[in-house]
C-alpha positions in Angstrom: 1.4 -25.5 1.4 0.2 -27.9 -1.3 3.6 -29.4 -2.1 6.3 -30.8 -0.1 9.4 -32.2 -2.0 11.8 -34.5 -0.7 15.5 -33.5 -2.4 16.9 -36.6 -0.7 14.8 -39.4 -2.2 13.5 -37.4 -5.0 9.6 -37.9 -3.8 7.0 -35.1 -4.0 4.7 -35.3 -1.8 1.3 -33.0 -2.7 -2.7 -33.0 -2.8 -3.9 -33.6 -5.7 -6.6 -31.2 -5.9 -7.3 -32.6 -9.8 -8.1 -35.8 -8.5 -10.6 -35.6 -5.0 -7.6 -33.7 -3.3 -6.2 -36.3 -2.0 -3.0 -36.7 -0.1 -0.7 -37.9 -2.4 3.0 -38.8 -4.0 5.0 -38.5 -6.9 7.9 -41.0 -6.9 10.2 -42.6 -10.0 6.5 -40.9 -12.3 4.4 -42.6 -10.9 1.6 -41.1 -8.8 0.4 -42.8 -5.2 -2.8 -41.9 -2.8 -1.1 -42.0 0.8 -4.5 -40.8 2.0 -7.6 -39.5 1.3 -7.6 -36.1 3.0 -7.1 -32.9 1.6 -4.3 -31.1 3.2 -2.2 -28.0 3.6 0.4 -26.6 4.7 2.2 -30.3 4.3 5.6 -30.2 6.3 7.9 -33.3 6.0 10.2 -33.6 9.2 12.2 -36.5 10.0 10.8 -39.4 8.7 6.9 -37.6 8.9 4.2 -35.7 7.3 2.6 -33.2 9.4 -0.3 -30.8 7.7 -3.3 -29.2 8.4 -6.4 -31.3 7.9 -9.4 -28.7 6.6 -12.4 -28.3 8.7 -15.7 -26.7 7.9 -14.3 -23.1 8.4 -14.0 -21.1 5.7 -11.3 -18.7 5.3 -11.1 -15.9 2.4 -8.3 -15.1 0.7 -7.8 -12.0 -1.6 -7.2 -12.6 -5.7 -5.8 -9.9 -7.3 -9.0 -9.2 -9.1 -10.8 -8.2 -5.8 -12.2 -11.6 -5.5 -11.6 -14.7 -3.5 -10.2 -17.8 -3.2 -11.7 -20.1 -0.2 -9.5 -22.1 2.2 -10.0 -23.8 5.5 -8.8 -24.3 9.0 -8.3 -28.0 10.1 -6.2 -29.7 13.0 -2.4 -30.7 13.0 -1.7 -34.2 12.1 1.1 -36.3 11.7 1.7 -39.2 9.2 4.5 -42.2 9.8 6.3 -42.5 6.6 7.6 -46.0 7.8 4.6 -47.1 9.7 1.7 -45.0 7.9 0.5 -44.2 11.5 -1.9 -41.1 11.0 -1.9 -39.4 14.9 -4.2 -36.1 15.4 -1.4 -33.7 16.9 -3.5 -30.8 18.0 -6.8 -30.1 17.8 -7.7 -26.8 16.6 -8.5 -24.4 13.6 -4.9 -23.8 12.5 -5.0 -21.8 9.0 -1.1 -22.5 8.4 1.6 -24.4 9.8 5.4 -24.6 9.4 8.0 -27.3 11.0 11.3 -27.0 11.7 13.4 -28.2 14.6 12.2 -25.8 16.9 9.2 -27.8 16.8 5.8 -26.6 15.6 4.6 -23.1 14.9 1.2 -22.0 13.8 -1.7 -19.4 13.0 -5.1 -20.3 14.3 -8.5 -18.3 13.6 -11.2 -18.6 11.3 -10.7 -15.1 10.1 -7.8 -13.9 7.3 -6.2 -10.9 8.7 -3.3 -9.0 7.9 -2.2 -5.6 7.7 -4.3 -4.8 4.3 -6.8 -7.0 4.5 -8.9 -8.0 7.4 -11.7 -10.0 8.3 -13.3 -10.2 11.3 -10.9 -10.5 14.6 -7.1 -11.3 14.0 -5.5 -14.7 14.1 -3.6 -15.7 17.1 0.0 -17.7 16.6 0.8 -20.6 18.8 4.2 -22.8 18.9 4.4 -26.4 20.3 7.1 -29.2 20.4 7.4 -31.3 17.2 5.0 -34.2 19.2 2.4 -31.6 19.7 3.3 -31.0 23.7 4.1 -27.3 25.7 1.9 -25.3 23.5 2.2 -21.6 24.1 0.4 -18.6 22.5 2.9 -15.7 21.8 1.0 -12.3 22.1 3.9 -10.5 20.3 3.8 -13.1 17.5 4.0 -11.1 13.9 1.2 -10.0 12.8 1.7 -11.0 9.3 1.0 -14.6 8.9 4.2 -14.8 6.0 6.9 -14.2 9.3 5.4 -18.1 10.7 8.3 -19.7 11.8 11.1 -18.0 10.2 14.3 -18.9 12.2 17.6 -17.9 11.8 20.1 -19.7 14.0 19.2 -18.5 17.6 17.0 -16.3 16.3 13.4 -16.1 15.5 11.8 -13.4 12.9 9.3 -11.0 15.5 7.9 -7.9 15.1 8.1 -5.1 18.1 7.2 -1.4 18.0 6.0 -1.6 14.5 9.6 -3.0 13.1 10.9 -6.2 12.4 13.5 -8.0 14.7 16.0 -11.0 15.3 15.0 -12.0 18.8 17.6 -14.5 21.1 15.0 -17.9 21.8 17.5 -17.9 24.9 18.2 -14.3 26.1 14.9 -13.0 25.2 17.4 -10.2 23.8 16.5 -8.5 20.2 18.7 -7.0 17.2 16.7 -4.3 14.7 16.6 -6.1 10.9 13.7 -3.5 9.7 11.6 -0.4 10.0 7.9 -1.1 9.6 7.2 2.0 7.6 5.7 0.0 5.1 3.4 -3.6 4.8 5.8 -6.4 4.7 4.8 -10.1 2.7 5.8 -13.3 1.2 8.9 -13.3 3.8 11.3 -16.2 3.6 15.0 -16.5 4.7 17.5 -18.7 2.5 21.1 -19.0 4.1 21.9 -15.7 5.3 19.4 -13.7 2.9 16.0 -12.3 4.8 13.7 -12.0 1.5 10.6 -10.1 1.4 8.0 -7.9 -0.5 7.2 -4.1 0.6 3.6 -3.6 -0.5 2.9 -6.6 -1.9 0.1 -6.9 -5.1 -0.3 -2.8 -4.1 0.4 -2.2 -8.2 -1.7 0.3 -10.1 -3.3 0.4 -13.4 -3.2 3.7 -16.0 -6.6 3.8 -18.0 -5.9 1.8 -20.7 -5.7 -1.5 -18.0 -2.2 -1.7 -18.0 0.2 -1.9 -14.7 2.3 1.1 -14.1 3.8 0.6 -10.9 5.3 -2.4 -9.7 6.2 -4.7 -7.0 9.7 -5.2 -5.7 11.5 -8.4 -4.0 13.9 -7.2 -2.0 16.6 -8.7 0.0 19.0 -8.1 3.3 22.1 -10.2 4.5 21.5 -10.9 8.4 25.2 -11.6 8.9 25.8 -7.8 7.4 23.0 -5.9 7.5 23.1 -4.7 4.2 20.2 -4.3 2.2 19.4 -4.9 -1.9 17.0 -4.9 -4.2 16.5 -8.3 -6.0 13.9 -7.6 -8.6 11.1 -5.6 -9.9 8.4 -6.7 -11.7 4.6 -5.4 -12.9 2.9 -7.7 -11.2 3.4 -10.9 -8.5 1.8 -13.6 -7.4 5.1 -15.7 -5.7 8.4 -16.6 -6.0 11.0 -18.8 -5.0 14.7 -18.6 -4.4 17.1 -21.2 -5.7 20.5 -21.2 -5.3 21.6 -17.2 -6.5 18.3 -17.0 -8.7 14.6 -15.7 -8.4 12.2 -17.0 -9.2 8.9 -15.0 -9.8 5.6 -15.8 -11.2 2.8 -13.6 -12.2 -0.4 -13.8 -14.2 0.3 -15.7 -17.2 4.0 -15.3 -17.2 7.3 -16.3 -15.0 10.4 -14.6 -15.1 14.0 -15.3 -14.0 16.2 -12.8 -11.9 19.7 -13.5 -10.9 22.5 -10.4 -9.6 19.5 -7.9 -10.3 18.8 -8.7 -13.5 16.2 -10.1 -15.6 17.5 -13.4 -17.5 16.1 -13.7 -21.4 14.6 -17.1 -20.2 10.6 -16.7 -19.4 7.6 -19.2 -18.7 4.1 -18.2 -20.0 1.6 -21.4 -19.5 1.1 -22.5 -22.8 -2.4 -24.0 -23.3 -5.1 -21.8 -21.1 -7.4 -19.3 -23.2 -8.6 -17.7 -19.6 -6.1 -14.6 -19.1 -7.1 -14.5 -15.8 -5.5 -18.2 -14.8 -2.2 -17.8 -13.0 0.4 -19.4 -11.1 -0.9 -18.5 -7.5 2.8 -20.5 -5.6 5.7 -21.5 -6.1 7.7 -25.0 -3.8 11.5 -25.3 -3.8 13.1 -28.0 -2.3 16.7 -25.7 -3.1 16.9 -27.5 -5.6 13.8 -28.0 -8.0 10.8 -26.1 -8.4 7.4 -26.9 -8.4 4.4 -24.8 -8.6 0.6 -24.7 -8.5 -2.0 -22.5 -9.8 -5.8 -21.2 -9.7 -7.2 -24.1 -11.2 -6.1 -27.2 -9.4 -3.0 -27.9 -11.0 0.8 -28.7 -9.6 3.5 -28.3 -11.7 7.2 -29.3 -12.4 9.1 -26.4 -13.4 12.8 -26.9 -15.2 15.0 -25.3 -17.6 15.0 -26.2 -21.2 17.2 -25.1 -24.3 14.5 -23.6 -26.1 13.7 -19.8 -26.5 11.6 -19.8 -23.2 14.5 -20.8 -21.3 11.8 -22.8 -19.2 9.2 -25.4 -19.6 6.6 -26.9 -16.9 4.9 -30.2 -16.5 1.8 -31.2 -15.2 2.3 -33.4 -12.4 1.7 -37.1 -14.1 1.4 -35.2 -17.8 2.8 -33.9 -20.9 6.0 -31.1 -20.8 4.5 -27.6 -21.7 6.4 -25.0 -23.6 8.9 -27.0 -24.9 8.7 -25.8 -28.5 7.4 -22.1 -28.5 
């Protein structure tokens, strides 16, 4: 959670990890410190930032290569847009945080855990009002930290028995979405579309280094049940849904699905002789997209008329792939 757009005034808020990470914003081009923190997992909620500020707890986080990137747990805070009152919410070692107006919900834990990789003891997942009050664990919390606060009207994304489920916040009363016969990630709803990824990253490589199986994005309709395939790709790092199109990155390139297909319109990052740099996430506000990779940079993605069908900036730079 490195970037938080604003589609109503047209301000990004982000930290600016090429600059002393830094909480910062992006507003009519020009670039702003609004404090000098580094935090994730930035939520904007009526008028407020809330995010994560990081602690001294590491936290590891698979790369695809078998590496890993480092990240922190921090405390919940809460910036005044208006007043640019900073209040320290929660105190705790919260690893990610999302905020919606159910109020707050959260992972805690200085261990990474999920069904594929695990170190040390599992996270717990607590939920709180939006001013930080009533918290309450919730033992049957998913287990996978990508199902964090995914609502969808009454109903909040759980898992029971090993499958996924709809559960009534009133009732208490569940509806089946999915089996759990297989590892579940990078979960988001969008209207009435539950998106996910079965296996995600599980691709293999023949002897010659290249990927022969791939990953697949797959969608179901809540208000129907029905389930679809959105796209398959070789390899995935993120991807984002805007309007009736997917977005997906992946290593050096970023490709565009809409109805099931692939659209001719790619990305590559232009300008990086390291084939290992990638695009590790991808922000939508529903409308733009924004995205951020290995090596502390945030991005403004866009269309453009050119082959590529796509072109990127660097937040405060020059356009990339505007003319191959």
């Amino acid at each position: 959670g490195l970037v938080c757009p604003d589609a109503e005034t047209g301000t990004l808020y982000f930290t600016n990890l090429s600059d002393g990470e830094t909480l910062c914003k992006l507003e009519n081009g020009v670039i702003t410190e609004i404090l000098p923190v580094t935090a994730k997992s930035i939520n904007l909620w009526d008028g407020s930032l809330y995010y994560i500020c990081d602690t001294e707890n590491p936290v590891g986080i698979p790369k695809f290569n078998g590496e890993f990137r480092t990240a922190y747990t921090g405390d919940i805070y809460r910036y005044d847009l208006a007043t640019g009152e900073t209040t320290l919410l929660i105190e705790t070692d919260a690893y990610r945080l999302v905020v919606s107006e159910y109020g707050l919900d959260w992972s805690a834990g200085v261990n990474y855990s999920c069904e594929k990789y695990t170190f040390g003891t599992s996270e717990h997942y607590y939920h709180a009002d939006i001013d930080g009050g009533n918290i309450t664990e919730n033992a049957e919390f998913p287990i996978i930290d990508d199902w964090l606060g995914l609502y969808y009207g009454d109903y909040q994304t759980e898992t029971a028995d090993g499958a996924i489920v709809l559960r009534d916040m009133q009732s208490g009363e569940t509806v089946p979405v999915l089996s759990r016969a297989e590892t579940l990630d990078y979960s988001a709803i969008v209207g009435d579309i539950l998106y996910y990824c079965p296996n995600f990253r599980n691709y293999r490589m023949n002897e010659s280094g290249n990927i022969v199986s791939k990953n697949t994005l797959c969608g179901i309709d809540l208000s129907t049940g029905e389930s679809f395939t959105v796209a398959k790709t070789a390899y995935m790092t993120d991807y984002a849904i805007v309007g009736d199109t997917a977005y997906i990155c992946g290593g050096l390139n970023f490709s565009v699905y809409r109805d099931g297909n692939q659209l001719s319109g790619r990305l590559e990052l232009h300008g990086f002789n390291d084939s290992k740099h990638e695009f590790i996430a991808l922000y939508t506000d529903g409308e733009n997209l924004y995205a951020a990779d290995d090596r502390k940079g945030i991005y403004i993605v866009e269309p453009n008329d050119t082959q590529t069908g796509l072109r990127y900036y660097d937040i405060g730079g020059e356009p990339w792939g505007t003319e191959e």
